[in-house]
C-alpha positions in Angstrom: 47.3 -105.8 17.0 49.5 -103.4 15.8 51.6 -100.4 16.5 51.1 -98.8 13.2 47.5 -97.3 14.2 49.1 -94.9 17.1 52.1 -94.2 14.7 49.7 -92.7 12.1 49.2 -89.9 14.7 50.9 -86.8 13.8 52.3 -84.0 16.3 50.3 -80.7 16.2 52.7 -77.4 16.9 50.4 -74.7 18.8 50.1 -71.7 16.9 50.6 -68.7 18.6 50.0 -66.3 15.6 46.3 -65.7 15.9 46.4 -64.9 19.7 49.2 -62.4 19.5 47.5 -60.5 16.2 44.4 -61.1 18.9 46.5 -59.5 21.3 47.9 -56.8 19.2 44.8 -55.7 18.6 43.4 -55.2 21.6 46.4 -53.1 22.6 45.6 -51.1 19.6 41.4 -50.5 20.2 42.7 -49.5 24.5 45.1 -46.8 22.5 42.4 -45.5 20.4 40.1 -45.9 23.4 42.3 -43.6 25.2 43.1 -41.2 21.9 39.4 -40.7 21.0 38.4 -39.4 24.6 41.1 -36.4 24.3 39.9 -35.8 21.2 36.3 -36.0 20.9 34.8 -32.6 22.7 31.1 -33.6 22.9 30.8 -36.2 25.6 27.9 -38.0 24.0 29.8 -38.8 21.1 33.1 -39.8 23.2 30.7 -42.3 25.0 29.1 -43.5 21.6 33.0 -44.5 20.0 34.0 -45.9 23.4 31.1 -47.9 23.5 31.9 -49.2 20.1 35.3 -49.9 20.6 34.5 -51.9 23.7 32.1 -53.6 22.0 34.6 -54.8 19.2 37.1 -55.6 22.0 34.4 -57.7 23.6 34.0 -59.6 20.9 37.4 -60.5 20.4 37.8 -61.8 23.7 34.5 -63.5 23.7 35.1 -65.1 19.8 39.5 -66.4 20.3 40.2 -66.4 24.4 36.9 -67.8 25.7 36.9 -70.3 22.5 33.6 -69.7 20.8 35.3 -70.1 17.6 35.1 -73.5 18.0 32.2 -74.3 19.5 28.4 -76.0 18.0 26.5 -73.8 16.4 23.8 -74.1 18.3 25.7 -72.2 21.1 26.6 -69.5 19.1 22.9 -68.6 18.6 22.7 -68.6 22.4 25.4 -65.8 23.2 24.0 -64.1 20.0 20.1 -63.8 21.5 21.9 -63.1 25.1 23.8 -60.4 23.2 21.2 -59.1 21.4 18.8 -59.1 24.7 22.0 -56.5 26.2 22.0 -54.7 23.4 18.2 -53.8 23.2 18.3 -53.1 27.3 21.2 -50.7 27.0 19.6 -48.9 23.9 16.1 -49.1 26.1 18.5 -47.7 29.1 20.1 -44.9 26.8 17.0 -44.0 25.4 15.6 -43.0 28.7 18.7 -41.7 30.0 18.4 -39.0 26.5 14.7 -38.1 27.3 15.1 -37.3 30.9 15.0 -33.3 31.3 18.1 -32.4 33.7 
């Protein structure tokens, strides 16, 4: 037996580029989080673009830091139905919230 099978092995660097951009923009979508509330005067619509922004910052987390990038397919379809159950409860939520009389 030989040593030339575990010599073949080369040495992987970790790149750090994709989690800082990651990173980086997430700093950025908290900043326009924060910018869009002073700016926005109706407060339905400031709740719609924060709502959105979360949303996309969600994803980010979910898709580089918890590692679904990488994962079966299979498993993607699961957090995409349990995402898509959310989604049509909130908009279920929201659309009850909008029809109340105050």
């Amino acid at each position: 037996m030989s040593n030339s099978e575990h010599n073949n092995e080369q040495h992987h660097e970790p790149q750090y580029r994709e989690p800082v951009m990651v990173f980086i923009g997430l700093i950025m979508l908290t900043i326009m989080t924060v910018g869009f509330s002073g700016i926005t005067h109706h407060a339905l619509a400031a709740v719609l673009i924060a709502l959105g922004i979360a949303c996309v910052k969600g994803f980010l987390v979910l898709w580089y830091f918890m590692h679904v990038k990488y994962e079966k397919p299979i498993f993607k379809v699961f957090i995409s139905v349990a995402f898509g159950t959310f989604i049509v409860i909130i908009a279920l939520l929201f659309s009850d919230y909008m029809t109340r009389s105050l």
